[in-house]
N, C-alpha and C positions, 0 to 999 in steps of 0.2 A: 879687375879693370883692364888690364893691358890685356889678361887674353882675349876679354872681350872684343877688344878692338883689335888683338888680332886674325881674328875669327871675322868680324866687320868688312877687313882689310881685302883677305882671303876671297871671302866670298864676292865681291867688288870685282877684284882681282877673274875670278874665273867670271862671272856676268860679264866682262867685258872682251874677256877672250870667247867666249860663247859669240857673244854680238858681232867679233871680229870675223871669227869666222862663217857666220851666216851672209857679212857680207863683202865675202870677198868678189863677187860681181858688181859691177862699180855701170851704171846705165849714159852710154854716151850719146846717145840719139836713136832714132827711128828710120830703118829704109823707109825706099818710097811706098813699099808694097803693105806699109805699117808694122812690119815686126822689129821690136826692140832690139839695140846693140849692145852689149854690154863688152867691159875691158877688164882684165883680173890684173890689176895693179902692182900687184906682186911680181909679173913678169915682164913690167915694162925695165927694157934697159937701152938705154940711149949709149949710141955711139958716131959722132959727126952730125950727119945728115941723114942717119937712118933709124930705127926704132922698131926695137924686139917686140913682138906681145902674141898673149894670147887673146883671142876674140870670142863671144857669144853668141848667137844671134837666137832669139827664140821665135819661132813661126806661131805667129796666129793663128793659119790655120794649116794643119799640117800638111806637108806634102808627100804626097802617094807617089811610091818609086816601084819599079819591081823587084825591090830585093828588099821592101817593105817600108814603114811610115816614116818619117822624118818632122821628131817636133822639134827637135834644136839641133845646132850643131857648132863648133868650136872649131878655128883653123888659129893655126902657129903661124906665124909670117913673118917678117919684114919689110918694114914701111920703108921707101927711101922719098925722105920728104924733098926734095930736090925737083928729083924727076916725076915724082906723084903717080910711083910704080908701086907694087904689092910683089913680094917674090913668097907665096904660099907653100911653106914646107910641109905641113898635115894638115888634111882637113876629118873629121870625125863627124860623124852622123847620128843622132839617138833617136831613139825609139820609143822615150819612155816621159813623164817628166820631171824624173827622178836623175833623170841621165846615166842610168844604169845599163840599159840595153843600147849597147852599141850594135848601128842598121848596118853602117856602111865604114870602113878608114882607108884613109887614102896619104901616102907619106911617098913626098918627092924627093926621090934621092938626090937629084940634083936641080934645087927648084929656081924657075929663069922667072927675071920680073916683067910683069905685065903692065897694063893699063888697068885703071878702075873704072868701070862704068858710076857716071852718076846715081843716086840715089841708093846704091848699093853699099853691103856690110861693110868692104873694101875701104869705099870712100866716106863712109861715116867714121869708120875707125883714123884711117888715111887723115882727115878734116880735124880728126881731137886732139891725135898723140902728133899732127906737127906744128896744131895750134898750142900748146901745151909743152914747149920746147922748157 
C-alpha cells in the first residue's frame, strides 16, 4: 500500500514538473500587428522602479530578412517603470518553431534606454511587469 502511493506520489510529482516546464512561457498580450507576447517568469526580478525579464514574441507571419526568416524572437531587457523606458541587452532571432535555429543575435554591451513605441513587444511587456509591481 504505501509504495503504492509512493509510486502515485512520484508520478504526480513528475506530471507536474512536465507541465511546469511546458509552461514556462506565461502569454501577456498581443501587439498591434497581432503577434503574441509572451514573459518567462522565472526571470522576472524586480528592483525599485525597474524590472529584469526575459521577452517572446511569436510572429504570425514570419518575417523575411536577409540573413533569413524570423518566426520568433526573445529580447532580455530592462523595464524602467518610471520613465517607461526599455534598455534591450539581447535580442535573438529564430528560425524555426522549435526555437532551435538561431537567424540573427544581437547583444548590447552597453544597452542605453529608449522609448517604447505603442502597441509594440516593448510596451506590452512594459504595460504587465509594471502593472504587476
Amino acid at each position: 500500500m504505501r509504495s503504492t502511493l509512493l509510486v502515485v506520489a512520484l508520478l504526480a510529482i513528475t506530471a507536474s514538473t512536465a507541465a511546469a516546464q511546458k509552461s514556462r512561457w506565461t502569454q501577456i498580450g498581443t501587439t498591434s500587428s497581432g503577434n503574441p507576447v509572451y514573459v518567462d517568469l522565472k526571470t522576472v526580478k524586480r528592483t525599485s522602479d525597474r524590472v529584469d525579464a526575459t521577452i517572446r514574441v511569436v510572429f504570425v507571419k514570419p518575417v523575411e530578412t536577409p540573413k533569413g526568416v524570423w518566426m520568433s524572437s526573445r529580447i532580455t531587457g530592462t523595464f524602467d517603470c518610471t520613465a517607461r523606458k526599455l534598455a534591450n541587452k539581447e535580442s535573438v532571432y529564430f528560425g524555426d518553431k522549435a526555437e532551435k535555429k538561431v537567424v540573427e543575435r544581437k547583444v548590447n554591451k552597453i544597452p542605453g534606454y529608449s522609448v517604447v513605441l505603442g502597441g509594440s513587444l516593448g510596451a506590452i511587456a512594459l504595460d504587465h511587469l509594471c502593472r504587476s509591481k
